[in-house]
C-alpha positions in Angstrom: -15.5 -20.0 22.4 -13.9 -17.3 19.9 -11.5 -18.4 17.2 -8.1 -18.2 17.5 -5.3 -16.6 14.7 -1.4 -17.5 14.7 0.2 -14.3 13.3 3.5 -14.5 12.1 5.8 -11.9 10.6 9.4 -13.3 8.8 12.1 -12.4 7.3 14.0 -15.0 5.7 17.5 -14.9 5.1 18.0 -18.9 3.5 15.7 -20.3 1.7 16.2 -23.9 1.4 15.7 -24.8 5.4 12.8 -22.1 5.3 11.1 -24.3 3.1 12.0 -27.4 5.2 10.6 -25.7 7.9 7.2 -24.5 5.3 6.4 -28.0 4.7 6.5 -29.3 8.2 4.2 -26.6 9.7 2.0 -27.5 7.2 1.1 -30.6 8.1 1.3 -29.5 11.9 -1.1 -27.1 10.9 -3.3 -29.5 9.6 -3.2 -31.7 12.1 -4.3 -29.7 15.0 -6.9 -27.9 13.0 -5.1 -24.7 11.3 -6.8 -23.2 8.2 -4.2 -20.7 6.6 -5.9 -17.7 5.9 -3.0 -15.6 4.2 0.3 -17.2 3.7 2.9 -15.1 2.2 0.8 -13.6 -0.1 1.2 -9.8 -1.2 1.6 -7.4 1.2 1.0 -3.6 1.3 2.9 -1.9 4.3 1.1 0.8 5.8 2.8 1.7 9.0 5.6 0.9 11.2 8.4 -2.2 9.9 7.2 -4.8 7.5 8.6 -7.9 7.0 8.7 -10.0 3.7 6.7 -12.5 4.9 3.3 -12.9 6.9 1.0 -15.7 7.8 -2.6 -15.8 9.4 -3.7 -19.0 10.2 -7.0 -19.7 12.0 -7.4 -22.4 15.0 -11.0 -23.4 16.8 -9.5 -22.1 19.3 -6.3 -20.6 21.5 -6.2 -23.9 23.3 -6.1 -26.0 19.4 -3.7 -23.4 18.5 -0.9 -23.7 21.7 -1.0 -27.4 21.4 -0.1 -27.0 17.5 2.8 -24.6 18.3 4.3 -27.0 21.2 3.7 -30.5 19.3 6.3 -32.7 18.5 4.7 -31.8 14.7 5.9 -28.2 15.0 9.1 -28.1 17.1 10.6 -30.5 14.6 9.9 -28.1 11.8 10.9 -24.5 13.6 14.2 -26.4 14.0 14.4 -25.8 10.1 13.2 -22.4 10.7 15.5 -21.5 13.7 18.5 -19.5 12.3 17.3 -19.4 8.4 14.3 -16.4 9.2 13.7 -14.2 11.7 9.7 -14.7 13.1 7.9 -12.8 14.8 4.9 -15.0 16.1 1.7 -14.5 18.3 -1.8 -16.4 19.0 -4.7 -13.8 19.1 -8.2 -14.5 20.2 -10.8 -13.6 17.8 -13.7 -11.9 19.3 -16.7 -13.7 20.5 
């Protein structure tokens, strides 16, 4: 079963609930198996919009990675999120 990344492109307008929101995606992360690969580190646009901030994390799988986004975990942290940033977010399938 191929690997699954959560891709997410943000723009965050206040800080303080951001951060809120940073710390309890962590752990949701964690908890359902999400290894951050890049997380708000440099980046070097290229083509087409950028956004401030990007984050790659990797799951087992797109199943491990759905269940992290709906869990009780997560939804209590985008509430934090909701309003402060603007996110683009996505689950991609790795290739087998």
């Amino acid at each position: 079963m191929p690997k699954a990344y959560w891709v997410a492109h943000v723009e965050v307008a206040n800080a303080d609930p951001y951060a809120i929101y940073a710390a309890g995606a962590t752990v949701a992360f964690a908890k359902y198996g999400g290894r951050p690969l890049a997380r708000g580190g440099r980046t070097i646009g290229l083509e087409g919009g950028e956004r401030s901030r990007n984050v790659v994390i990797e799951f087992d799988d797109v199943d491990a990675a759905l269940r992290c986004y709906n869990s009780p975990e997560y939804q209590e942290a985008m509430s934090h999120r909701v309003g402060h940033a603007q996110a683009d977010i996505m689950i991609i399938e790795g290739v087998t």
